[in-house]
C-alpha positions in Angstrom: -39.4 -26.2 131.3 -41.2 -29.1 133.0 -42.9 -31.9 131.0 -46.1 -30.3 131.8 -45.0 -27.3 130.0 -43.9 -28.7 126.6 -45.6 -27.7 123.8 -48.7 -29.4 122.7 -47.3 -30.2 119.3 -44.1 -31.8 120.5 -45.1 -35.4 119.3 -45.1 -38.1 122.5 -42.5 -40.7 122.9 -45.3 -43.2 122.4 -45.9 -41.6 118.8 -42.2 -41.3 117.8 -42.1 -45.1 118.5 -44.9 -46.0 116.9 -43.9 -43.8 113.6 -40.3 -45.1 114.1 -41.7 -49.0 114.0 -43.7 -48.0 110.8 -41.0 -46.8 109.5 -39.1 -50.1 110.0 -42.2 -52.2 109.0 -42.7 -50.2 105.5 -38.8 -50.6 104.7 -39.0 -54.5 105.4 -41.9 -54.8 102.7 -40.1 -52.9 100.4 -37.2 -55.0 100.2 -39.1 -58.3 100.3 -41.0 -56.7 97.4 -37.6 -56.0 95.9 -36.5 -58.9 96.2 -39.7 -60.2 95.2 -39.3 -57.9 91.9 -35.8 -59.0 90.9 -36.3 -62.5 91.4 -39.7 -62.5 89.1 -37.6 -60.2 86.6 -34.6 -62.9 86.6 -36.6 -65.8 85.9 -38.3 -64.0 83.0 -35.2 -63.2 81.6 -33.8 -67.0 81.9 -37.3 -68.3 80.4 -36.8 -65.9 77.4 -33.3 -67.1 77.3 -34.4 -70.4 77.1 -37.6 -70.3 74.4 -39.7 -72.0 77.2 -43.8 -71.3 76.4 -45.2 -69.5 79.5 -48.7 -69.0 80.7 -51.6 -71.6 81.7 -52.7 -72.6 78.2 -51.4 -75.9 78.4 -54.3 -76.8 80.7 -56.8 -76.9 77.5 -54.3 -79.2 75.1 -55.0 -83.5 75.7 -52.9 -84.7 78.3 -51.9 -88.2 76.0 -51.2 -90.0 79.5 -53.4 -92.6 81.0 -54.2 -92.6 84.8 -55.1 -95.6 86.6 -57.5 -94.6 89.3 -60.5 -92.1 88.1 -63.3 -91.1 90.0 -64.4 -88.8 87.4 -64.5 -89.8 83.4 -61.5 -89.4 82.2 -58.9 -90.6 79.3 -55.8 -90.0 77.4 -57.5 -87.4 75.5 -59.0 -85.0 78.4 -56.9 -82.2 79.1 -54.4 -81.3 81.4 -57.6 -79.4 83.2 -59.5 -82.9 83.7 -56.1 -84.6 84.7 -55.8 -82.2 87.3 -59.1 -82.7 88.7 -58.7 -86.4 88.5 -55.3 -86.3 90.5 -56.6 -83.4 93.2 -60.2 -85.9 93.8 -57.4 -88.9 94.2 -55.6 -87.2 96.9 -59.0 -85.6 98.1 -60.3 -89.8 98.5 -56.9 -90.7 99.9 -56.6 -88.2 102.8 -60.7 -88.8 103.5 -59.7 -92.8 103.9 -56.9 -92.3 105.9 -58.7 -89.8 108.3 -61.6 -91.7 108.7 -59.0 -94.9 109.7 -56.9 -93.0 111.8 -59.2 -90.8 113.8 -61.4 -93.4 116.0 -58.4 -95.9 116.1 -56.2 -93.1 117.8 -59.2 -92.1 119.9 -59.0 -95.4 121.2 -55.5 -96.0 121.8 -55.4 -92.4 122.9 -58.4 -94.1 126.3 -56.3 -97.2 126.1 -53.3 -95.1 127.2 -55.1 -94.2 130.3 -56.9 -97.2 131.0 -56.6 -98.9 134.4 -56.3 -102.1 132.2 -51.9 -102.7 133.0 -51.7 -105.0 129.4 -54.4 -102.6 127.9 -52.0 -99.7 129.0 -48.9 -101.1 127.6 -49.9 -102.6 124.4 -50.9 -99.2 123.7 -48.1 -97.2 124.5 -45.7 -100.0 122.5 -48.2 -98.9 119.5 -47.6 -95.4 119.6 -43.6 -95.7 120.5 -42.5 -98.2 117.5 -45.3 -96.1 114.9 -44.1 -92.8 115.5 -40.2 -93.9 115.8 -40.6 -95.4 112.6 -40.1 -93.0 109.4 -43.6 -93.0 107.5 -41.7 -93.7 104.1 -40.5 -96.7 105.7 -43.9 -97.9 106.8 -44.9 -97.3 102.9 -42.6 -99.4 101.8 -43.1 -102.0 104.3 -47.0 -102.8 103.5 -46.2 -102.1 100.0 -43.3 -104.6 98.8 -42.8 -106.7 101.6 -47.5 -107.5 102.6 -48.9 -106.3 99.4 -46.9 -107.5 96.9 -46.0 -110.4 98.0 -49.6 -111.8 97.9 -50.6 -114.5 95.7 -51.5 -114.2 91.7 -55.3 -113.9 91.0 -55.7 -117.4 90.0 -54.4 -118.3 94.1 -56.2 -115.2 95.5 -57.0 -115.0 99.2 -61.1 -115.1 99.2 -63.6 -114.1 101.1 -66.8 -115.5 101.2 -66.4 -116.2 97.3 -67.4 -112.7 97.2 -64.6 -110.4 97.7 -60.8 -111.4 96.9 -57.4 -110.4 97.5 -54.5 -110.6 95.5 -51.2 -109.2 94.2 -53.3 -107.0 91.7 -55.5 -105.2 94.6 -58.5 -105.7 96.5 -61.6 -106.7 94.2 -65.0 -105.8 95.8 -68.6 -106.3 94.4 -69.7 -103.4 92.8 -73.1 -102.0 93.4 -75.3 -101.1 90.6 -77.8 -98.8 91.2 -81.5 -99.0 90.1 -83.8 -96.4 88.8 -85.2 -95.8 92.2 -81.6 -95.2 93.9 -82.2 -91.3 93.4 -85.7 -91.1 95.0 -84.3 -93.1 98.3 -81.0 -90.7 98.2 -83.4 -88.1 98.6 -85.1 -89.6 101.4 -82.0 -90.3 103.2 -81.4 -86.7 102.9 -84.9 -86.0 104.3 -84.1 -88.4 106.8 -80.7 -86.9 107.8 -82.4 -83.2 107.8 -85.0 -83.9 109.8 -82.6 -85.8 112.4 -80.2 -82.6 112.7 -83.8 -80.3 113.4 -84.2 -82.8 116.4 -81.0 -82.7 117.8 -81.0 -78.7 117.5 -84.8 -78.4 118.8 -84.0 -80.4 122.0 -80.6 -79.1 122.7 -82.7 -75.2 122.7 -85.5 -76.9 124.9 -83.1 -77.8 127.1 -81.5 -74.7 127.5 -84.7 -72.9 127.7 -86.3 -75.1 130.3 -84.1 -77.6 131.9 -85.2 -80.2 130.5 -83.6 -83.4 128.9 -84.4 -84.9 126.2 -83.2 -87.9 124.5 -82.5 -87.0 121.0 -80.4 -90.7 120.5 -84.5 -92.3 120.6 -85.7 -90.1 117.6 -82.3 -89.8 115.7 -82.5 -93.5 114.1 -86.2 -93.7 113.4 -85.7 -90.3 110.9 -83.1 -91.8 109.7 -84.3 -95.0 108.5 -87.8 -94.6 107.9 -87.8 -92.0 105.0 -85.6 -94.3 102.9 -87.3 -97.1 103.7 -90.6 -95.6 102.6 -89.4 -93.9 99.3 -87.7 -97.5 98.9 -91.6 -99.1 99.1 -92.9 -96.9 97.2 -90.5 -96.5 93.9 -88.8 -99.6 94.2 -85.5 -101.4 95.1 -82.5 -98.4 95.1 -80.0 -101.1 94.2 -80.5 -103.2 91.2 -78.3 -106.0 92.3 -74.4 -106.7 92.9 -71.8 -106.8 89.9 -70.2 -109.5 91.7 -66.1 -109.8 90.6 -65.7 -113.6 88.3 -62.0 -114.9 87.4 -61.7 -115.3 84.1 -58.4 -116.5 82.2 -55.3 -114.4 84.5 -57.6 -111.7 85.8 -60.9 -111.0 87.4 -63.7 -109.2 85.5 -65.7 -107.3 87.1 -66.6 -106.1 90.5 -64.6 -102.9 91.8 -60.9 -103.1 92.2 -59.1 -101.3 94.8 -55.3 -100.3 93.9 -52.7 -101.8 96.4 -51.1 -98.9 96.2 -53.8 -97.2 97.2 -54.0 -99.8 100.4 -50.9 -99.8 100.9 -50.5 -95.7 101.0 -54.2 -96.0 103.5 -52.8 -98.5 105.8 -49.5 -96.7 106.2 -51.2 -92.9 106.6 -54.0 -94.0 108.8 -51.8 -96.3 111.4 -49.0 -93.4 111.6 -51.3 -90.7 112.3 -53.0 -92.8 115.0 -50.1 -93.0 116.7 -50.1 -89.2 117.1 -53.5 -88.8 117.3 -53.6 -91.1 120.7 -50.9 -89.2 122.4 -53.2 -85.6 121.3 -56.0 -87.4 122.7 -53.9 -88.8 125.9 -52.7 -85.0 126.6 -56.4 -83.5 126.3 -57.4 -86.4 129.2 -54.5 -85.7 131.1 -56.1 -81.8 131.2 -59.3 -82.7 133.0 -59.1 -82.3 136.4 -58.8 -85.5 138.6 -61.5 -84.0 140.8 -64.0 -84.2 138.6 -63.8 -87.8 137.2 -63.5 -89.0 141.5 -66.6 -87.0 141.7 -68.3 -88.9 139.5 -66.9 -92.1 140.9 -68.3 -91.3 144.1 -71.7 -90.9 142.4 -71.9 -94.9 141.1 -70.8 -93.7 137.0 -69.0 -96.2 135.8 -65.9 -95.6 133.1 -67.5 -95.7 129.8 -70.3 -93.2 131.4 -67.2 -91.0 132.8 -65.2 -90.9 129.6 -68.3 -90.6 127.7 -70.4 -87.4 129.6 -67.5 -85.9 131.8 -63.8 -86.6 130.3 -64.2 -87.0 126.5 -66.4 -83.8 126.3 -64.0 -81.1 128.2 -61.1 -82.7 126.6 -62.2 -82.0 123.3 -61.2 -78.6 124.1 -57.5 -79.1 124.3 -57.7 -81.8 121.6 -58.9 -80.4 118.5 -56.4 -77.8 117.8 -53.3 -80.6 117.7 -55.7 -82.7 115.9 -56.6 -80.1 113.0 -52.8 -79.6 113.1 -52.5 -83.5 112.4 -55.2 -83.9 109.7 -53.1 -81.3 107.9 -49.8 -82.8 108.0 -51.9 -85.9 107.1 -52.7 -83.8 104.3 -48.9 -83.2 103.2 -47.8 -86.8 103.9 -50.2 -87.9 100.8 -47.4 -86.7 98.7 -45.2 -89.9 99.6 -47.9 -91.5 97.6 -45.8 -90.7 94.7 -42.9 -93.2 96.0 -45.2 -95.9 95.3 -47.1 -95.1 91.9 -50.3 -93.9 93.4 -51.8 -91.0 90.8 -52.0 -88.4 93.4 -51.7 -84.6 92.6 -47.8 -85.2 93.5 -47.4 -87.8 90.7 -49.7 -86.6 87.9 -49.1 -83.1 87.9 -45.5 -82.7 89.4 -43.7 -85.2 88.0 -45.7 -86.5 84.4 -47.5 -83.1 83.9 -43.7 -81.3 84.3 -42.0 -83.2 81.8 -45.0 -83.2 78.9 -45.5 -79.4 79.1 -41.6 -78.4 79.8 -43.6 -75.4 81.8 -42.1 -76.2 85.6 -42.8 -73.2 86.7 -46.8 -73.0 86.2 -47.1 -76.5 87.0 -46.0 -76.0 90.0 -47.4 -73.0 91.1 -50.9 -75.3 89.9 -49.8 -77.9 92.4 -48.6 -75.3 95.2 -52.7 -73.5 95.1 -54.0 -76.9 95.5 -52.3 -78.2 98.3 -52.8 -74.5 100.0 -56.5 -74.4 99.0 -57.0 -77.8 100.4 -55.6 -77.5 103.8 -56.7 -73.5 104.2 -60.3 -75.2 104.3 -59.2 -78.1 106.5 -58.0 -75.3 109.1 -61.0 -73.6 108.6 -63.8 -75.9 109.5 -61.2 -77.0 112.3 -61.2 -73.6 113.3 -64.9 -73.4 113.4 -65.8 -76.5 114.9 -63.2 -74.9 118.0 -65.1 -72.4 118.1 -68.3 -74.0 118.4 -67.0 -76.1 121.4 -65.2 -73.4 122.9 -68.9 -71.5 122.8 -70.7 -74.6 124.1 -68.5 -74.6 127.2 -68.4 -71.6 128.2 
């Protein structure tokens, strides 16, 4: 009988594949959920063994531990609910520092890799070689014990225009104190900032509707700086004055006081990631054509108008997936914060949090949904803002 001939319910060999890899599929899930099952069952079991308290509870009791660096109120009777928060807006400030450093530092080594400068061109790549050979723990260490401790007492501290100082304890800064017409001029700058993003959105349609450019750069800073400055005139000066830092005795009072370990742990995330950051942005130059950048040439551009309106703009599209994939591990590396004392999420809730509660297993899992939660969002907007180039270029 030919193939033409076969019944009509004889199933395809298509179908039987398909039903075959289902087959396969469903038998894998069940014995990861078996697994799954029995492990979940053992540990139980050894808990129970064991008398150890289970459940989440422990995040309403005080936490009777002090933490150093607070954003938030916060003291040795909150609970384990506000320590958490405290230590998850620590790493939150930490990584925000350190990306903020390391992004326009590696986008500049990243044009100084290709730069027609020779010295330019080489102090660069000896930047990017001896950071990225070196192990990031190491580099902790380094601007830790052997640059930051090793400053001076605060009696001999390194000043700065009498106003900010420097010294084994951290970096003291005057602290501004805001007056009662601080909120009114927020809320213009927020005006301001609104009503500078409408500009850049209205001219960027009526230049795809009609052709024509506008400068948005020429209206940007006026929106920005005259609502503030009005709600400033009319409701007074937003900033009281400056709580300027005084010695007095072994210590300064006053001012705001930045942790060294905190420096120390900026310095060494932000000048690492740099380093891999310039070679992400070197690769995305490498990928715009050669053709393009003679073309302008030919025309009279000079480089900073080439890099700025032709090379910088398509390379964006083969840079901003490694560099989402860097602000992430940035992300991760946060944890060697612990090595050095910082009160990171690492510190407070894995390793003091685990030994006052005796509950490993929650903590943990507490610790694990952070550090997920805050780099599934990372990836998202980086996701998004790809797609939004990807759209533009197109």
């Amino acid at each position: 009988m030919s193939e033409a001939e076969a019944p009509a319910s004889a199933p395809s060999i298509w179908t039987r594949r398909r039903l075959a890899g289902g087959v396969a599929q469903a038998a894998a899930l069940a014995a990861v959920a078996l697994v799954a099952w029995v492990a979940a069952g053992n540990l139980a079991a050894n808990l129970g063994r064991l008398a150890v308290n289970t459940g989440f509870g422990f995040l309403g009791r005080p936490a009777g531990f002090a933490i150093s660096q607070h954003l938030i109120d916060y003291s040795e009777s909150s609970t384990y609910l506000r320590a958490l928060e405290v230590a998850v807006l620590n790493t939150l400030l930490l990584a925000a520092v350190s990306i903020v450093l390391a992004t326009p530092l590696g986008f500049a080594l990243g044009l100084a890799r290709r730069s027609s400068n020779g010295l330019l061109r080489a102090l660069a790549a000896g930047y990017v070689e001896l950071l990225r050979n070196l192990p990031l723990l190491l580099q902790l260490f380094f601007w830790y014990f052997a640059v930051l401790r090793a400053l001076p007492a605060p009696r001999a501290s390194l000043s700065l225009f009498g106003v900010a100082f420097l010294n084994v304890r951290g970096l003291i800064l005057p602290r501004p104190l805001a007056g009662s017409g601080f909120d009114v001029v927020l809320l213009g700058l927020l005006l301001g900032v609104g009503l500078a993003v409408a500009a850049v959105a209205w001219t960027r349609r009526r230049r795809v509707q009609t052709g024509e450019a506008l400068a948005a750069w020429i209206a940007v800073p006026p929106l920005l700086v005259i609502p503030p400055l009005v709600t400033a005139a009319i409701s007074g000066p937003p900033l009281l004055h400056w709580e300027l830092p005084v010695l007095r005795g072994f210590n300064f009072a006053g001012g705001l006081v930045v942790q060294p370990e905190f420096v120390a742990m900026a310095l060494a995330l932000s000048l690492y990631s740099a380093a891999y950051i310039a070679e992400i942005v070197r690769a995305g130059i490498d990928a715009v054509s050669r053709g393009q950048v003679e073309a302008a040439r030919a025309l009279g551009l000079r480089s900073g108008a080439i890099n700025a309106k032709i090379v910088v703009p398509q390379a964006l599209r083969v840079i901003v997936p490694p560099l989402g994939n860097e602000y992430l591990r940035l992300f991760r590396n946060t944890t060697l914060a612990a090595a050095i004392g910082y009160p990171d999420l690492t510190l407070i809730f894995a390793g003091t949090a685990v030994n006052q509660t005796a509950q490993p297993v929650e903590v943990m899992l507490i610790v694990c949904a952070c550090y997920l939660a805050i780099n599934l969002a990372v990836s998202a907007a980086i996701n998004a803002y790809n797609r939004r180039i990807g759209r533009s270029y197109r």
